[in-house]
N, C-alpha and C positions, 0 to 999 in steps of 0.2 A: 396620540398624546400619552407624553409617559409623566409615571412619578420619579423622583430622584430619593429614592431608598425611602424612608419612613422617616423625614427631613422634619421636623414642623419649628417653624420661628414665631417669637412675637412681631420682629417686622423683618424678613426678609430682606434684600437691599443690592443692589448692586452686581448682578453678573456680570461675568465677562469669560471669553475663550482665552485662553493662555496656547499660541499656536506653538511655540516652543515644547509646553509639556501635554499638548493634544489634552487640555483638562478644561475643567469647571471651576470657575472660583466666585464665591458671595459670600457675603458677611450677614449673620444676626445680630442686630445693632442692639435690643434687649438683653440678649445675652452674652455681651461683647467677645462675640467669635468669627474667627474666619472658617469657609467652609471651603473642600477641594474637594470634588468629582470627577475621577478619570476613567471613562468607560472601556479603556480597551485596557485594563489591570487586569490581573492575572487574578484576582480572589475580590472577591467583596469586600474583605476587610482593609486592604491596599487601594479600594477603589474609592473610598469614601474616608476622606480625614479632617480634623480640624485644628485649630489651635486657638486658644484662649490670650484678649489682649486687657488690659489695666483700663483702657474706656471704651466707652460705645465709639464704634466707627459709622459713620454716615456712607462711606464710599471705599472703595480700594480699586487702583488699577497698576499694572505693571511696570518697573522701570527697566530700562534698557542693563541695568547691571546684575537682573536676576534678582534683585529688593524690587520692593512693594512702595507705595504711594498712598496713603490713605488721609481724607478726613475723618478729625475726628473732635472730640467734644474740646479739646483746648490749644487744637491748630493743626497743623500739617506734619506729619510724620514720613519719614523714612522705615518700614519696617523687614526683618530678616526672621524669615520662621523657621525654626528648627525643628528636630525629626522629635523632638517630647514635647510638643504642644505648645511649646510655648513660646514669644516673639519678642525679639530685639527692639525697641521703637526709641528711633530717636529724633526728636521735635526739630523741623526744620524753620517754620514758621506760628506767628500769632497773631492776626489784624490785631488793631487796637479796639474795633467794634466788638467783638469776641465777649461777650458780657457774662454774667449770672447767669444761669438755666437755657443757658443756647448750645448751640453745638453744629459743626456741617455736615450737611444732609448727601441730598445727589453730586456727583462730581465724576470726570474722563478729562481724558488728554485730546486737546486738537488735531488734528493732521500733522502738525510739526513740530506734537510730545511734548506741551506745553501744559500744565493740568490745572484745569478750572475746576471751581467748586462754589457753593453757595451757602449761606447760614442759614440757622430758623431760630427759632424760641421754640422750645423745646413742648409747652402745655400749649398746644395747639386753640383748646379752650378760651382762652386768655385773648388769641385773635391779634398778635402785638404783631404788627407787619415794621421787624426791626433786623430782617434780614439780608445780606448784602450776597452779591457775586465775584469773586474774584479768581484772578489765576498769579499761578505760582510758577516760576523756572528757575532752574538753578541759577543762572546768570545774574535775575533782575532780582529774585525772592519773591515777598508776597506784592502786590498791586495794592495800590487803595481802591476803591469799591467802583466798579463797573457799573453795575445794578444793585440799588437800594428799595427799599420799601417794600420787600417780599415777605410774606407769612411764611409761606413753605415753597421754600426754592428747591425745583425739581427739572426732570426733562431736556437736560442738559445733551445737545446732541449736535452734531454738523452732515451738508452734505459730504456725497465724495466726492466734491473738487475743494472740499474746504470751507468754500466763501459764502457759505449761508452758517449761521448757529443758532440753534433752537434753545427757548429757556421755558416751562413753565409756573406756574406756581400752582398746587393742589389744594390750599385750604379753600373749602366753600366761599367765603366770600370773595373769593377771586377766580379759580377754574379758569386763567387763561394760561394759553400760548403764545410765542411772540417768536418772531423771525427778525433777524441781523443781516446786517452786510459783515462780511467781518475779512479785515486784513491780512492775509497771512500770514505776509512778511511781519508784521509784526507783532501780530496778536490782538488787534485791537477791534471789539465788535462797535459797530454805530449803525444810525437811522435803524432804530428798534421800532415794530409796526406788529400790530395785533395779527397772527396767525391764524389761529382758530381760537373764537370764543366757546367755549365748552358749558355755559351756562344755561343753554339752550337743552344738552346731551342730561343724561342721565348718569353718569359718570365726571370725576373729577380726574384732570389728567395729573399723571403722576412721572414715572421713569420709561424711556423711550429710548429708540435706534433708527437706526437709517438702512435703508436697505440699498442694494444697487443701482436701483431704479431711482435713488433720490426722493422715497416717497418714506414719509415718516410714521412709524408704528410706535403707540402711546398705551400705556396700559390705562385703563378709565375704571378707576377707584371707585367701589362702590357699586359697581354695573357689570361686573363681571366679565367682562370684555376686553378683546387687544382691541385697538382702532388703526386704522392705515390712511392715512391723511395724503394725499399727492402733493406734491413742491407748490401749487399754486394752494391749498389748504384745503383741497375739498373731500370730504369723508366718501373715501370708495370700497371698503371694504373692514366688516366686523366678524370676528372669531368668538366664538363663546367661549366662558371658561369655567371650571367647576368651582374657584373659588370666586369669593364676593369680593375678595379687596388684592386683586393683583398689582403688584408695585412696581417691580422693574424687567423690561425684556431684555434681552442683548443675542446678537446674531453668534453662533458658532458652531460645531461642528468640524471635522475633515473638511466639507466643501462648504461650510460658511450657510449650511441650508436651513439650521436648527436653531429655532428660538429658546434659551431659560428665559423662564417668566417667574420671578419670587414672588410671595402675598404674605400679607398681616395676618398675623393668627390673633393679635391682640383686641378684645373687645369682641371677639366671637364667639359664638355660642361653643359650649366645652366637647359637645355631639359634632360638632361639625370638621370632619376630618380630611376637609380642605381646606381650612384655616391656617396656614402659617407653610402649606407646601409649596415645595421649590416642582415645578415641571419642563419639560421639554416637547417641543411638540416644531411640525413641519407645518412653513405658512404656506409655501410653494415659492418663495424667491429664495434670494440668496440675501448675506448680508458684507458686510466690510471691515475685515480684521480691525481690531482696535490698536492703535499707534502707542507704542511704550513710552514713558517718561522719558525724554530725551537727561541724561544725568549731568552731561559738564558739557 
């Protein structure tokens, strides 16, 4: 298990492997920044960069023209980072549910680069399940809402053939997961059915991946733990982890073996110097490149 420099976020968010520039990318949505990791840099200071955006981002994934894809607090952006920190964004879309104090949380592109994302209400407190699910392409723009009634829509994930998609939601009064059939041709999830209810666990599921095997790895908020759930939903395997509120994994590496796992540093004790750190560590499988924004 490694650390990734002396990283620390209020909430971590969103990894992903960039196979093109053999890197690391995550966003601290607190501190509305994107982060980049490239382990095989020539100097530490080359190896670890950032750039600063105008709002918090909930997600970012790549698109196929070398720009960026990201939710964020008032719709879907297109973004281009340049070498001084700082990022081109330009809004592509805005549901009309898009309200006061919300903003999109977890989000990835399908099998065929199509990019889903989810909303939340922002003071988790408050408990308002007025978050929707939706996916965006450039052909159709945004959807109207797939999945309504979410507190904190997370966990956004598909097998490798595509046809299953995984959604959960994190706030305590919900702590579920849910499995889709889902179309490929045309993007469309249906017959949504309980996966695993996590109410039971010790942990709330949060940002999650898929591994080769088809078996899905969830960070479990609160419990300090990855979980590895198998295609039929049954918990076969837990990893400990130094931090308490890990948020999202994502498979990468050269041979796809290497999990980032982000966590919350927010609302942890100011001693505890696992609180907000990005890691890397081997599960013993592999995982499955992430599918870039298909652009036009």
């Amino acid at each position: 298990m490694e650390r990734v420099a002396d990283v620390r976020s209020g909430v971590g968010e969103s990894p992903f492997w960039h196979v093109a520039e053999q890197a690391w990318y995550w966003v601290a949505i607190t501190e509305k920044k994107i982060w980049r990791y490239c382990p095989t840099a020539p100097s530490s200071q080359a190896s670890l960069q950032y750039w600063n955006t105008n709002e918090m981002l909930g997600c970012l994934t790549q698109a196929a023209d070398g720009s960026f894809i990201a939710g964020m607090e008032s719709g879907v952006f297109q973004l281009h980072l340049s070498e001084a920190h700082q990022v081109q964004a330009k809004r592509l879309a805005a549901p009309a549910e898009l309200g006061q104090g919300m903003r999109f949380n977890d989000g990835r592109c399908d099998r065929q680069g199509r990019f889903w994302s989810g909303t939340m209400f922002m003071d988790m407190a408050q408990a308002k399940a007025i978050g929707h699910l939706y996916r965006y392409s450039a052909q159709q723009g945004i959807s109207t809402p797939f999945v309504s009634g979410l507190f904190v829509q997370n966990g956004l994930a598909w097998s490798p053939d595509g046809r299953t998609m995984y959604l959960s939601d994190s706030h305590p009064n919900s702590k579920m997961i849910w499995a889709f059939d889902y179309d490929c041709e045309v993007g469309v999830p249906h017959n949504q059915r309980v996966f695993v209810n996590m109410k039971a666990l010790e942990s709330r599921p949060d940002g999650a991946a898929v591994d080769i095997d088809g078996c899905y790895w969830i960070c479990g908020n609160d419990g300090s733990r990855l979980l590895r759930f198998t295609p039929e939903g049954k918990l076969d395997k837990e990893i400990a982890l130094p931090m308490k509120k890990p948020a999202m994994c994502s498979f990468g590496g050269p041979n796809l073996d290497t999990l980032m796992v982000t966590s919350i540093g927010v609302g942890q004790p100011e001693d505890d110097e696992w609180a907000g750190a990005t890691i890397l560590l081997r599960p013993g499988t592999q995982g499955i490149a992430e599918t870039a924004f298909v652009v036009d």
